[in-house]
N, C-alpha and C positions, 0 to 999 in steps of 0.2 A: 792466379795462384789457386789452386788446392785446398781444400779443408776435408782431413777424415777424423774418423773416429776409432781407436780400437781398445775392444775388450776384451780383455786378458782375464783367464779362467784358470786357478788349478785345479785338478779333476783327480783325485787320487795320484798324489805324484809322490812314487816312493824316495825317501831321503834319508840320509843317516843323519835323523835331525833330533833334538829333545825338544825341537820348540812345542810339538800338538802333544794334548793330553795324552792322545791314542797313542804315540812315541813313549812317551815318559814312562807308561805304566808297561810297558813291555819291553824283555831284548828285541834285537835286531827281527829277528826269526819271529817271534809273535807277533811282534810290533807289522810285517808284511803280511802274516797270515790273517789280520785284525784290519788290516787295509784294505784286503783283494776280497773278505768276506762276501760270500757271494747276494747275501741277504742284504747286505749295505750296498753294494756297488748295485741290487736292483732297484733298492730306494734312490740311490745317485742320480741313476739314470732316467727315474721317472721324475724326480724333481727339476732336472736339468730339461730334459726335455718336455715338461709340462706346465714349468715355473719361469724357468729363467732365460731360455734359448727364448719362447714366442713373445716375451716382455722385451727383449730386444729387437726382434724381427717388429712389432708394432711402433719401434718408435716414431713419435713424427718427426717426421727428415723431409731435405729435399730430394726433388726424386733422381739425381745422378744415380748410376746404375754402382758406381764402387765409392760410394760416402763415407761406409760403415765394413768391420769387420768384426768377427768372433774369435780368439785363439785360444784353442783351449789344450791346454800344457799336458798332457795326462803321462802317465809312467810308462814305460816303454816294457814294460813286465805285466801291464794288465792285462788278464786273462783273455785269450785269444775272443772267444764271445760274446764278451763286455767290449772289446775296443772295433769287433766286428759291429755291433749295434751304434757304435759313435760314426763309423763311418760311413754306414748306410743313412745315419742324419745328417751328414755332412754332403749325401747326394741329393738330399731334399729341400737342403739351406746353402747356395754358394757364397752366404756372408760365414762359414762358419770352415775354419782350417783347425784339423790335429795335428797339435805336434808331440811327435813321442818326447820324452824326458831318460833317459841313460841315470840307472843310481848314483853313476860316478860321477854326473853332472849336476849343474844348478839351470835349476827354469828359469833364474833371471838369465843368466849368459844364455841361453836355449835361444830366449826370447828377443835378446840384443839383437842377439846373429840372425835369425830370422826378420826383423824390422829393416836390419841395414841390407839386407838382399832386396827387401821391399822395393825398397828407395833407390838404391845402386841403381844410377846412372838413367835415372828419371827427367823426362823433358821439363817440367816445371815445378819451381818452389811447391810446397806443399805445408801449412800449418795444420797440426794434428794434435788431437788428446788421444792419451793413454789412460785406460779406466781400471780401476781394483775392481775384481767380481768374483764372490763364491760364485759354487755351481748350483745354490741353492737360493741365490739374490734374487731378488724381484724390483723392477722397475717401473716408475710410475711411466705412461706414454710420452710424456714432457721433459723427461730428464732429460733424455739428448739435445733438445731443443732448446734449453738451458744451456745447456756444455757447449751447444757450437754458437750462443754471445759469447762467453769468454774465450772460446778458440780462436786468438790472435794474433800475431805475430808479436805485438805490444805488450802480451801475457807470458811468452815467454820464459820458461821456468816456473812459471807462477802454478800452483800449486789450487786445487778446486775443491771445495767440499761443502757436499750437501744435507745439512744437520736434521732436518726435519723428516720423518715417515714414523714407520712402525716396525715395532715388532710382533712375529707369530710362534704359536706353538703349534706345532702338530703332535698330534697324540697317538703314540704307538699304539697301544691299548686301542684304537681306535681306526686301524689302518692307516695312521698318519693322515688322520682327515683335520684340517682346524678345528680347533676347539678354542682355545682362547687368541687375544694380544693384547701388548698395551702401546698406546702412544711412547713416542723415543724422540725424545731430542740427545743428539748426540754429533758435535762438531767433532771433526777430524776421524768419523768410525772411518773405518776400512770400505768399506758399501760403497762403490760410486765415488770414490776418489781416485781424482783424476789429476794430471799434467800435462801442461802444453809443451811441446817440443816442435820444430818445425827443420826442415831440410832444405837447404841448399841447392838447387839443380845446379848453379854456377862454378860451385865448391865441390859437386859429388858429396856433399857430409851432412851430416846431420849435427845440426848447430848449437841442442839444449848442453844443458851440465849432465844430464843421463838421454837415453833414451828411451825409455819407459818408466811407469812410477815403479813399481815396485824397487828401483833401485834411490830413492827416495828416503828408503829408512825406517826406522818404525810412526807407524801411524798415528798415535797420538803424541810424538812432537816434530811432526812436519813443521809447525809453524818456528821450530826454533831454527831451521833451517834454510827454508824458503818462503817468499812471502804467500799468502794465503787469502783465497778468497772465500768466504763464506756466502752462501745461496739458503734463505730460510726460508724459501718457495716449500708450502707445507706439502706434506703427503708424498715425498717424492719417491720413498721406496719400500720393501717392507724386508726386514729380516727373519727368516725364518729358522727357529730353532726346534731342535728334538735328537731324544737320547743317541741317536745313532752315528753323528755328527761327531767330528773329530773334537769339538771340546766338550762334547756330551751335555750340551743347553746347561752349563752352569751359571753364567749371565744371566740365560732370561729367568731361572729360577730365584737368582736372588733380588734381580728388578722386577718381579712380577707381585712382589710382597710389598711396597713402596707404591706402582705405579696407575695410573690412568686407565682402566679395561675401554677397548675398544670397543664399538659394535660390528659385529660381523658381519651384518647383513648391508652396513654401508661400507665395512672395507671391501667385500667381494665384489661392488658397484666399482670400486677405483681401481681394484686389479682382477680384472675379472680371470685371471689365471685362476684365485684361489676356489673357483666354481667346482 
């Protein structure tokens, strides 16, 4: 049997949605023009590829040659030179596929359809998690290593979440260099929440209640849902926040007054991205 991993990324994916702050406070038309900004999409692109792509390419794994994948969802509208820059990363990382996103569509179904191609008519079973990831997430080297014990066939729907890391701020004002975090404990965030789902060679199908998390539901009450496991393996990721980000670091602003300051010069030792 099989065991993968795959990380699912939305990258600027245009939506007629109110869920992101960056929606809300604009119509349609701004709300695009405030998405594709070229100052943000060059911040995107250096975090994604300086933060959160090599923190996945480091994890520890076993060394089969296709254990692990990247998908990253991005708008099928983003500017021809921002999605020319994704793909020239995508010829220096072949754990790492783009999928455009159509306005008229949804990245979940984007994504279904792309996983059941995956699988379609695969010579052996395969048990696999699906992972939540900003394009600005940071993982600790252990996470995956974590994630494929509970990658099980016996797990099965079961739902994963890893409470313990940090959170960061980058500071505009400052090139978006770190400047502070604090310690987070936070069951069910978004970060590294993951699903097991496994596929069928015998059946052609893929056998979970979804095929990926994101169809899941919202994030803090997965557990009303499906059973859940918790992993308090400390340190395991850091989130990063700053104004430019689609909910404009309102979280860490108001957890930042309450919580625990990290030291920087030992979180940089645990994610040496943040260097």
């Amino acid at each position: 049997m099989n065991k993968k991993i795959f990380y699912l990324i939305r990258y600027s994916v245009l939506q007629d949605s109110r869920q992101w702050k960056i929606a809300r406070d604009n119509d349609y038309e701004q709300y695009k023009a405030a998405l594709f900004d070229d100052e943000r999409l060059a911040l995107k692109y250096r975090l994604f590829s300086q933060l959160t792509l090599p923190s996945v390419v480091a994890q520890q794994r076993p060394d089969e040659a296709d254990n692990h994948e990247v998908i990253l969802l991005t708008s099928s509208e983003l500017p021809t030179h921002r999605l020319a820059e994704l793909e020239q990363l995508a010829k220096q990382h072949a754990c790492l596929t783009i999928l455009p996103v159509e306005p008229n569509r949804s990245f979940v179904s984007v994504a279904s359809h792309y996983l059941k191609q995956q699988f379609s008519a695969a010579a052996k079973d395969c048990v696999y998690s699906t992972v939540r990831l900003d394009d600005d997430d940071i993982l600790h080297r252990r996470f995956e290593r974590r994630l494929r014990f509970y990658t099980a066939k016996i797990n099965l729907n079961y739902m994963v979440t890893f409470s313990q890391g940090y959170e960061a701020f980058l500071d505009g004002q400052q090139h978006y260099q770190l400047s502070q975090a604090i310690d987070l404990y936070y069951p069910k965030i978004a970060l590294g929440l993951a699903q097991v789902g496994f596929y069928s060679a015998e059946r052609n199908k893929i056998m979970g209640s979804n095929v990926h998390v994101y169809q899941s539901g919202k994030h803090t009450t997965v557990d009303q849902r499906y059973h859940l496991i918790e992993d308090k393996t400390p340190n395991m990721f850091v989130r990063v926040s700053y104004d430019l980000q689609d909910t404009q670091a309102e979280g860490f602003n108001k957890r930042v007054q309450s919580a625990v300051a990290t030291d920087l010069t030992a979180l940089r030792k645990q994610f040496p991205e943040l260097v």
